[in-house]
N, C-alpha and C positions, 0 to 999 in steps of 0.2 A: 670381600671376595669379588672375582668378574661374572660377568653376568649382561647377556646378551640382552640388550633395549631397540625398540620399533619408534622414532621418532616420526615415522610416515610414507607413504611410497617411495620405495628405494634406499630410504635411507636407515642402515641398521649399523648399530654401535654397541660396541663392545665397552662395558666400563663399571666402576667400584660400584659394590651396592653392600650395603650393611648383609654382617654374615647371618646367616638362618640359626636360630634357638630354639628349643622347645619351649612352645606357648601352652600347649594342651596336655595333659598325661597322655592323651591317646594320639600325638606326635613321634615323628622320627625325623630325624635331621642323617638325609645322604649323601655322602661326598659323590659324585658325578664324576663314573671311567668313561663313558660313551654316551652322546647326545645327537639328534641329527636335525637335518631340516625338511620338515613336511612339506610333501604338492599343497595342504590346505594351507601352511604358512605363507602360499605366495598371493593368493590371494590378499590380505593385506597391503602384504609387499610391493602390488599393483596400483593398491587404490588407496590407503588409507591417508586421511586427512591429517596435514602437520600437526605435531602438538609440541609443547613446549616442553615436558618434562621425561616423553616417550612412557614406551611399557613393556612391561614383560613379555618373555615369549618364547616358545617351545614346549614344547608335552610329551616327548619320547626319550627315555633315560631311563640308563640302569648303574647302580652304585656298589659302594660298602658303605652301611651303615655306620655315622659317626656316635648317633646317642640315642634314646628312646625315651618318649615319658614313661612315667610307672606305673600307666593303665596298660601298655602293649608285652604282650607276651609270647614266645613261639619266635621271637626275632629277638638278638642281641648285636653289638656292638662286633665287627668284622664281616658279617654276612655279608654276601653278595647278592644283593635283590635287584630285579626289574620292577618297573614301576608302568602301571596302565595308563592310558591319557587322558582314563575318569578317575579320581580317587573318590573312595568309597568305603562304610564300614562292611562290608559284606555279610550284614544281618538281616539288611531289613526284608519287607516283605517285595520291594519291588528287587531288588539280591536276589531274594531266595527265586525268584521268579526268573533268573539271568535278565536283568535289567538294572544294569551297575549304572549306568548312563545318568538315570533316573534313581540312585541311591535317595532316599530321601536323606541323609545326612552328609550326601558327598558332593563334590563338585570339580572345578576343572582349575587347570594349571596356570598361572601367570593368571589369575583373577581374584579381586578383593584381596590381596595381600599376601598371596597365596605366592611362593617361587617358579620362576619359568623354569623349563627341562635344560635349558642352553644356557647353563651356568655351572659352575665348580659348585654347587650345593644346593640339597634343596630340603626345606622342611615342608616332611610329608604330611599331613592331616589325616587322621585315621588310618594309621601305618599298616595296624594288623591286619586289615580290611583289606588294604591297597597291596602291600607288597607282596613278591611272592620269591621266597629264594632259589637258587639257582644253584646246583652239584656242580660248579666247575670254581678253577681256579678265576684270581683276576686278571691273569694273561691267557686265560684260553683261547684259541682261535675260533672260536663257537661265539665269542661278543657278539658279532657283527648280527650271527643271525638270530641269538638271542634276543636283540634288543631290537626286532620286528615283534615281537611280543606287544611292545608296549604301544603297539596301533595300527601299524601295515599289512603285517601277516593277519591279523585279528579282523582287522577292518574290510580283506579281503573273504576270509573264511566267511565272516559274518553274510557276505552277499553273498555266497555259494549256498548257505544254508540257509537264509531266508528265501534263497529260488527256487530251494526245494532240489539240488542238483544231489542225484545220484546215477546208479552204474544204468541207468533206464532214460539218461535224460541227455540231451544234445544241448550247449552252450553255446552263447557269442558272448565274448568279454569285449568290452568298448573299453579303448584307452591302454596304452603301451606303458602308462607311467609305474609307479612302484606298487601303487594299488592293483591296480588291473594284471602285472605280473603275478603278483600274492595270489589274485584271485584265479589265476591259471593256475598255480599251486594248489587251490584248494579246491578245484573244479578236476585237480587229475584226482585229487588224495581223496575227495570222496566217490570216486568211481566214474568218471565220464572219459569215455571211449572218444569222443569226436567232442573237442575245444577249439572253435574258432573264434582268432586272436584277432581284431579290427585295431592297426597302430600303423603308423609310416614313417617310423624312424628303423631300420633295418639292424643296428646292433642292437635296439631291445624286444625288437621281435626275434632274432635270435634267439635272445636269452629265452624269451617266450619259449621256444620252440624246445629248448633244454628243459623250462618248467614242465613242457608237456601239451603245449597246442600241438597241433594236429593239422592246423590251417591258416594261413594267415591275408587276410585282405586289408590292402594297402588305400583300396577308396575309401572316399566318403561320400554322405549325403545319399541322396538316389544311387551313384553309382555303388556303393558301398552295398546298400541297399538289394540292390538285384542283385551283386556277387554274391551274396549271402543265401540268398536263396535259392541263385544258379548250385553250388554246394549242397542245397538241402531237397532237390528237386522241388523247391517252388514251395514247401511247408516254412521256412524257418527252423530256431532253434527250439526246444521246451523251454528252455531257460537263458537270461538275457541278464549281465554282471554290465550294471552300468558303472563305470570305473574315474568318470572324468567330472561331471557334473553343472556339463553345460546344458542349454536349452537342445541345441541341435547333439548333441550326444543322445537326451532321451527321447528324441525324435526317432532317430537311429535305431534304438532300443525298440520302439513302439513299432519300427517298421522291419525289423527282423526276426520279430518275435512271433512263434507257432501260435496256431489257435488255441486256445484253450492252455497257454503258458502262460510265463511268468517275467515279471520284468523287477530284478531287483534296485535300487541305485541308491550306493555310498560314497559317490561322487559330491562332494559340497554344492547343493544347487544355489546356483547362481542368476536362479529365474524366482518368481511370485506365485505362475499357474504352471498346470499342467496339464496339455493338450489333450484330454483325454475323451474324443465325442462319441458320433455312434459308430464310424468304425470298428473303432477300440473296444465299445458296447458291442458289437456283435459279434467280434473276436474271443470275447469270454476271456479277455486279458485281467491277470491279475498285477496290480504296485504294488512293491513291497521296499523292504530295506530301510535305511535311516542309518545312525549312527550306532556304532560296533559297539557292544559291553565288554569291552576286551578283557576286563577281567572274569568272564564267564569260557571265557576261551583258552586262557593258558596254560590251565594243568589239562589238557585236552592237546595240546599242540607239542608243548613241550617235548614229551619224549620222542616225536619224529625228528628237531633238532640234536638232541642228545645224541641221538642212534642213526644220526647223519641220512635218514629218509629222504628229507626234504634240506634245501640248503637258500632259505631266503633271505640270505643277508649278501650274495652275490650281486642284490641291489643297489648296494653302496656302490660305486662308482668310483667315488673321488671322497678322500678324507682330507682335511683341514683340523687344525688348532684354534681351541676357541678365538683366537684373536683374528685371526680369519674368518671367521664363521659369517660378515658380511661377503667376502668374496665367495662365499659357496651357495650365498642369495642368488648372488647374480649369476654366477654358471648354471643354478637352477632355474631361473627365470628365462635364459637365454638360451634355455633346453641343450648347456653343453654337459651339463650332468645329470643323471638320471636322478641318484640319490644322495646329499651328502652326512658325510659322518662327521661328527664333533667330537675332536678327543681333547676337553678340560687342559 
């Protein structure tokens, strides 16, 4: 089969790889309708050092099921399942605790032998655990935002709810990109009246504004900074969805944020510390966030795509064919596309 490989910054390549088989009983092997390319994929894509043999890569995808071991039950051969960007048996005790991330038997995509999401197949490791089927057909027009399931929408929810954001709380979402949209999404759906959106690209603040901002400020740094709080009479917000996951983003964060609030951030950091002195100490600011257990989230989210509540697969921007799927690096890299979609 194809299957997308990372030879190093900038350089990604599309090419044969041995087809995926059941190794474990408790495997599934998925053919791949929809795949995309993550903000944290570019990361990489930036910096990674040559290698000679490249590696896999992608973690967002949803299929039909091609086979099953003969430990997995509840799933057969035709389904149409999404797939999380942790796979997981969804037993254990860090599971049962929504903390898929942390599965003690599970682990993540394109590692140790494991299939990228940016391929025509993939075999799943603990399928029962991981996958989760889907009521629609394999042409539904519902894909796109279906398959925010398997990390974006998830990944934005997850900051909404670790800020503790309800119909009682004021937000700033930092960052325009597909994360920080989701998390507009999940900052109107769980009740917040006033969503200020911090982006400067003006067709995805837009979208923002369709998600359900409220507000949108185009500064940064200091200036950002006082517009934020020129908006909140000089408090800030309760709650603060760090969306980007640079240094100066949760600088941002730290400086917009009400007293006695909350600063979530699932932004990939891309720093060591975290500025956090006696300012910060006397503000009674709470850090939270980290990496989404998207699979503690999707029968949770689902039926607002079902029932067309919510529609975040408007993120996709631009779609490509796997064989393209370098050219949709670069439009993302180059910030000409917000999100893009891989159709196998």
């Amino acid at each position: 089969m194809r299957a997308t490989l990372m030879y190093g910054a900038g350089d990604i390549r599309v090419e044969n790889v041995p087809d995926p088989k059941i190794q474990q009983p408790t495997d599934a092997v998925v053919h791949v309708l929809r795949a995309c390319v993550c903000g944290s994929d570019l990361w990489p894509y930036g910096s990674m050092p040559a290698t000679e043999h490249g590696v896999r890569i992608g973690h967002e995808f949803l299929g039909v099921i091609e086979d099953t071991g003969g430990d997995v039950s509840g799933l057969r051969r035709g389904d149409l399942v999404v797939a999380p960007f942790f796979w997981s048996d969804n037993t254990c005790d860090f599971c049962a605790e929504g903390l898929h991330a942390s599965c003690r038997h599970g682990g993540r995509w394109a590692r140790d032998g494991i299939d990228g999401g940016q391929g025509e197949a993939v075999r799943v490791p603990q399928a029962q655990g991981t996958l989760v089927k889907l009521p629609v057909a394999e042409d539904s027009a519902l894909l796109p935002s279906l398959l925010t399931l398997s990390d974006v929408l998830c990944t934005g929810h997850h900051c909404a709810v670790t800020a503790g954001v309800n119909p009682r709380t004021t937000v700033t979402v930092i960052g325009d990109g597909a994360v920080g949209l989701s998390a507009v999404i999940s900052a109107k759906r769980l009740g917040a009246e006033r969503v200020i959106l911090m982006g400067r690209h003006k067709d995805r603040t837009d979208l923002g504004r369709d998600f359900g901002a409220t507000d949108i400020v185009s500064e940064r740094g200091e200036e950002g900074v006082e517009r934020v709080r020129e908006l909140t009479g000089g408090d800030g917000t309760h709650a603060v969805l760090e969306c980007v996951g640079t240094l100066p983003a949760l600088r941002t964060s730290l400086g917009v944020v009400r007293a006695g609030g909350t600063v979530s951030r699932v932004g990939v950091p891309q720093y060591g510390e975290v500025p956090l002195g006696f300012p910060e100490f006397m503000k009674n600011i709470t850090l939270t966030g980290g990496v989404a257990p998207a699979r503690a989230y999707i029968e949770e989210l689902l039926p607002d795509i079902l029932e067309g509540r919510i529609q975040p697969g408007r993120v996709f921007d631009r779609t490509v064919g796997l064989g393209d799927t370098p050219e949709g690096y670069r439009a993302m890299a180059a910030r000409e596309a917000l999100k893009v979609l891989v159709t196998p």
